[in-house]
C-alpha positions as CSV (number, residue, x, y, z in Angstrom):
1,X,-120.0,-172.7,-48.5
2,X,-118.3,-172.3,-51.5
3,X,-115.0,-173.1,-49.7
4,X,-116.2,-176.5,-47.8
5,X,-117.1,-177.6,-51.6
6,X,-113.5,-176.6,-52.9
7,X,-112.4,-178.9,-49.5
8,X,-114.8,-181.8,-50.4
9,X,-113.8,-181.8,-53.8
10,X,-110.3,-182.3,-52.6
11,X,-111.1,-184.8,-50.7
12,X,-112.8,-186.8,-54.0
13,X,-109.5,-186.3,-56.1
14,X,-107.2,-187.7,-53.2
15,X,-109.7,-190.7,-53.2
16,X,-110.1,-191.5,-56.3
17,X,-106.7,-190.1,-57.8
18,X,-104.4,-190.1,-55.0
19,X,-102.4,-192.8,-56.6
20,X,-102.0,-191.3,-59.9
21,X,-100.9,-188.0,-58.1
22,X,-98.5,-189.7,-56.0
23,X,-97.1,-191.2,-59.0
24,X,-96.9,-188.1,-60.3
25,X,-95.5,-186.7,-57.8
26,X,-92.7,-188.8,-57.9
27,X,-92.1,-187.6,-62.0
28,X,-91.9,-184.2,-60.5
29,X,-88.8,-184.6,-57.8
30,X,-86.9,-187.3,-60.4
31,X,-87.3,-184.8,-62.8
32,X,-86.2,-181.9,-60.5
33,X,-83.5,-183.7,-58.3
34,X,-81.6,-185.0,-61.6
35,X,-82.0,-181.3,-62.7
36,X,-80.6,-180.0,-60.0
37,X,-77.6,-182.4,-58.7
38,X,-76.5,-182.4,-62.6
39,X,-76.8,-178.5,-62.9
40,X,-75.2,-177.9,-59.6
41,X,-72.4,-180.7,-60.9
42,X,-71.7,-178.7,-63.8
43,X,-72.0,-175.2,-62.0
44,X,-68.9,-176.3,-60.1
45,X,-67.3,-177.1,-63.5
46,X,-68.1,-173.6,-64.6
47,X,-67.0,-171.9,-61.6
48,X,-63.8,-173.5,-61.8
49,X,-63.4,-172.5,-65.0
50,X,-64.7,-169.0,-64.4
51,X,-62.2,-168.0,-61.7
52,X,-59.1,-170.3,-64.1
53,X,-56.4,-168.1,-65.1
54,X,-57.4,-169.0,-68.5
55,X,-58.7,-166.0,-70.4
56,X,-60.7,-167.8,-72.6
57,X,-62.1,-170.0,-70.2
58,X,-63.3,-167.3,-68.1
59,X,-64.9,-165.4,-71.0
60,X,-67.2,-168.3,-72.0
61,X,-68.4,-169.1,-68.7
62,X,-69.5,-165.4,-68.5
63,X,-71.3,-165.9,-72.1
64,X,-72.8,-168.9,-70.9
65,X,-74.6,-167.6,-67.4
66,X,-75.5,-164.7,-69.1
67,X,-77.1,-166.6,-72.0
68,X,-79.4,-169.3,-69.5
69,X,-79.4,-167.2,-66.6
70,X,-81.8,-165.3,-69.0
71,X,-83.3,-167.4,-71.5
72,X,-87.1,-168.0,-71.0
73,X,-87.5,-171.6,-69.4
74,X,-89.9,-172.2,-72.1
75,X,-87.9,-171.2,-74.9
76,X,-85.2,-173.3,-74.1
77,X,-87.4,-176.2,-73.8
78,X,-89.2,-176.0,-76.7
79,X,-85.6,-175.4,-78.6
80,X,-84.7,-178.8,-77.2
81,X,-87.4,-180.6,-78.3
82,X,-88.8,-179.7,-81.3
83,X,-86.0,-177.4,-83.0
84,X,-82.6,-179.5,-81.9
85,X,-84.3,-183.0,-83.9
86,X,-83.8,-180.3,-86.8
87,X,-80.0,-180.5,-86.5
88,X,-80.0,-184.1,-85.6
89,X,-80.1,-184.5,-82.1
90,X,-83.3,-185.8,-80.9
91,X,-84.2,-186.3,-77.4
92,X,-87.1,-187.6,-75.6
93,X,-89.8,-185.4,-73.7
94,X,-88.2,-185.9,-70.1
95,X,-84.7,-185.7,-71.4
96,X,-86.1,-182.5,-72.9
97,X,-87.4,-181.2,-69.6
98,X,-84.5,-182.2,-67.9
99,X,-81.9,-180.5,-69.9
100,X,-83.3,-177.4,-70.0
101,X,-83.7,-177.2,-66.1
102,X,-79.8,-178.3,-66.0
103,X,-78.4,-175.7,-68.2
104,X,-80.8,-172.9,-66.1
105,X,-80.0,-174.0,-62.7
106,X,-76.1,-174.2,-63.4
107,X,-76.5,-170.8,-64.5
108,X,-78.1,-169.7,-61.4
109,X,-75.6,-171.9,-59.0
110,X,-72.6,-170.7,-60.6
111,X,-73.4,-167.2,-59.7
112,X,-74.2,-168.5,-56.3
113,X,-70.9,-170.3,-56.1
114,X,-69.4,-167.1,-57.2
115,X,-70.4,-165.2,-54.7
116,X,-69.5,-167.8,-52.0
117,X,-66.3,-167.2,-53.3
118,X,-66.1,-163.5,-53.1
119,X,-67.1,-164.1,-49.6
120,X,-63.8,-165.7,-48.8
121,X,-61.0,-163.3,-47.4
122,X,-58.5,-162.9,-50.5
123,X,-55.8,-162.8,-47.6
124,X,-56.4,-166.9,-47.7
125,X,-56.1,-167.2,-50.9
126,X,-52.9,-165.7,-51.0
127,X,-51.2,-167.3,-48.2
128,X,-52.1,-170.3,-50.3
129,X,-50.2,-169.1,-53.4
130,X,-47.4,-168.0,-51.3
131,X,-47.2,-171.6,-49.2
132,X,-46.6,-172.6,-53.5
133,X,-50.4,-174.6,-54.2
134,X,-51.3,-175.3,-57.2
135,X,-54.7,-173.5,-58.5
136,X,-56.1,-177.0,-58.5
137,X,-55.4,-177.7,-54.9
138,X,-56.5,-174.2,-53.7
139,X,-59.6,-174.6,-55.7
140,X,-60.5,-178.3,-54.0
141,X,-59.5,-177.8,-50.3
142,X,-59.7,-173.9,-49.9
143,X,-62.0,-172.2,-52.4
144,X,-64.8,-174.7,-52.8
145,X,-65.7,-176.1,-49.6
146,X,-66.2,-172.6,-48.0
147,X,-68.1,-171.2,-51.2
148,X,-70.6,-174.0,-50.7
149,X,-70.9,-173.6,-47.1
150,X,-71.9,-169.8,-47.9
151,X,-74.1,-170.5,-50.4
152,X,-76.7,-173.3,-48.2
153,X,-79.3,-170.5,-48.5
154,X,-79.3,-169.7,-52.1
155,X,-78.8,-173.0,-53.4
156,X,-82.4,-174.0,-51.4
157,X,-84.0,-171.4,-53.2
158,X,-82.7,-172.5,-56.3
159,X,-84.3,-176.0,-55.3
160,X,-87.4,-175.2,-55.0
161,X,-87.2,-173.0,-58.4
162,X,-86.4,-175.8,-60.0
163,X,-89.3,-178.2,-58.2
164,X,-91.6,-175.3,-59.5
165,X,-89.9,-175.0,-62.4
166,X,-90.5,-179.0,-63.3
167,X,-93.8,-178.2,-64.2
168,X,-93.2,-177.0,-67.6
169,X,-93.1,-180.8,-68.5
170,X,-97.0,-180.5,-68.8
171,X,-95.9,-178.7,-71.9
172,X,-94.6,-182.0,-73.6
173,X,-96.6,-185.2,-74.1
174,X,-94.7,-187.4,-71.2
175,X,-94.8,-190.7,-71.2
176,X,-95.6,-190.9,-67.2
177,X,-97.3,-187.2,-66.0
178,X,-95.7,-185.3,-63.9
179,X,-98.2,-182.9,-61.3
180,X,-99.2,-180.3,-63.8
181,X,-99.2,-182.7,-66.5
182,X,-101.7,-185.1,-64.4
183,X,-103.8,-182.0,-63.5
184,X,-104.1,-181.1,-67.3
185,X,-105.0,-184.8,-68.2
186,X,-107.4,-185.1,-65.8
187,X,-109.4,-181.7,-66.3
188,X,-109.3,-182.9,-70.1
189,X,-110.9,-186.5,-69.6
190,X,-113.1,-185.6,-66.5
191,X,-113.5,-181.9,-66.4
192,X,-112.5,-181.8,-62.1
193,X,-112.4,-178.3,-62.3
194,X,-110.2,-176.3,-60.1
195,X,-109.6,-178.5,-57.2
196,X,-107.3,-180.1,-59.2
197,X,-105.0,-177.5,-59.2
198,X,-105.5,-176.7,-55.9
199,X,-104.0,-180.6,-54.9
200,X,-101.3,-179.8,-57.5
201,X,-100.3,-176.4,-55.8
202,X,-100.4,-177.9,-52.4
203,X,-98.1,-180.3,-53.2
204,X,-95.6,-178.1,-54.4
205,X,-96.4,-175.6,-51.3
206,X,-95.9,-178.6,-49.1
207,X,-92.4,-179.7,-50.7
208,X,-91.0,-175.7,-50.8
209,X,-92.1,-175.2,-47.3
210,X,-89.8,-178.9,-46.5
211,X,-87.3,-178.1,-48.7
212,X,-86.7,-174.3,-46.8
213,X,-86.9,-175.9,-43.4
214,X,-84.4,-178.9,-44.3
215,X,-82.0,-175.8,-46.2
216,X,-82.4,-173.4,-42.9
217,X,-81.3,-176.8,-40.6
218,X,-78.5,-177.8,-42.3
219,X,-77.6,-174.0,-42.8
220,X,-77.3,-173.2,-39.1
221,X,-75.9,-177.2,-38.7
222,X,-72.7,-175.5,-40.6
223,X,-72.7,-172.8,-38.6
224,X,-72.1,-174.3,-35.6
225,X,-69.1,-176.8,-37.1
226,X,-67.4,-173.4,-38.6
């Protein structure tokens, strides 16, 4: 009984709010899909860097996945926002939200890349150097493009982290809510109660469950073109 009231109560929200959730909704993946494309962009810096011949180069990158592989989520987002203004750099709630899921998920990708690339057979790498190619051009049509073939699976999971992850934003007073945000708002103004958060984690189910099954089909889609 208790159950079909948790299911009818669903039901309401989606009625009355569906909207505002879809809007919200729509915060969530801008938030996450800028995130993730710039944090993966600059994970390709890094790892480019990491793997340079460049000593000093190679010993930042380290310092720097180490540093927001680790950091709390939380911490870095509350650094951003309120402590950073301190220094003179202000930036606004999403921005906020944004650049703290970048500088995490390039941490997390660049290890992924790395590990695409210690899946490639050094023997490659040296016919390369032998044949005379420049780092650059091993790098661009050797290194990279097999690394991110290997890495399809990791990089999904790293996705969906980051969808999750987006949530945090509920943390800062946005401008336009984002799930967990809208969810907050609404148990403050109307007291819904926990059906709310039952719509808010079935959205997110609902996208990581897509996102795994889009990763898995363009995982074995590379497979077959290998």
């Amino acid at each position: 009984m208790h159950t079909l009231n948790i299911i009818d109560d669903i039901g309401h929200i989606l009625s009355e709010y569906g909207a505002l959730f879809l809007h919200a909704y729509g915060v969530s993946l801008f938030i996450a899909l800028t995130a993730y494309l710039g944090g993966t962009v600059l994970a390709i810096i890094l790892t480019v860097a990491r793997i340079s011949p460049i000593g000093i180069l190679r010993s930042f990158v380290t310092i720097y996945v180490e540093v927001f592989r680790n950091a709390p989520m939380l911490t870095l987002l509350f650094f951003l926002y309120y402590a950073l203004p301190y220094l003179g750099v202000v930036t606004s709630e999403l921005g906020a939200v944004i650049w703290a899921l970048v500088l995490v998920c390039s941490a997390f990708a660049c290890d992924n890349l790395q590990s695409g690339i210690n899946s490639i057979p050094q023997g490659e790498i040296e016919a390369a150097r032998s044949l005379g190619l420049s780092f650059i051009h091993i790098v661009r049509h050797i290194i990279l493009p097999q690394a991110l073939r290997t890495v399809i699976s990791p990089m999904t999971t790293l996705l969906v982290m980051v969808i999750i992850s987006s949530s945090t934003g509920a943390l800062l007073p946005i401008t336009h809510y984002e799930l967990t945000g809208l969810v907050n708002s609404l148990n403050n103004t109307h007291a819904l109660g926990i059906a709310t958060f039952a719509v808010d984690a079935l959205f997110y189910i609902g996208t990581g469950i897509l996102v795994g099954w889009l990763g898995g089909k363009l995982e074995k889609k590379v497979e077959l073109h290998r």
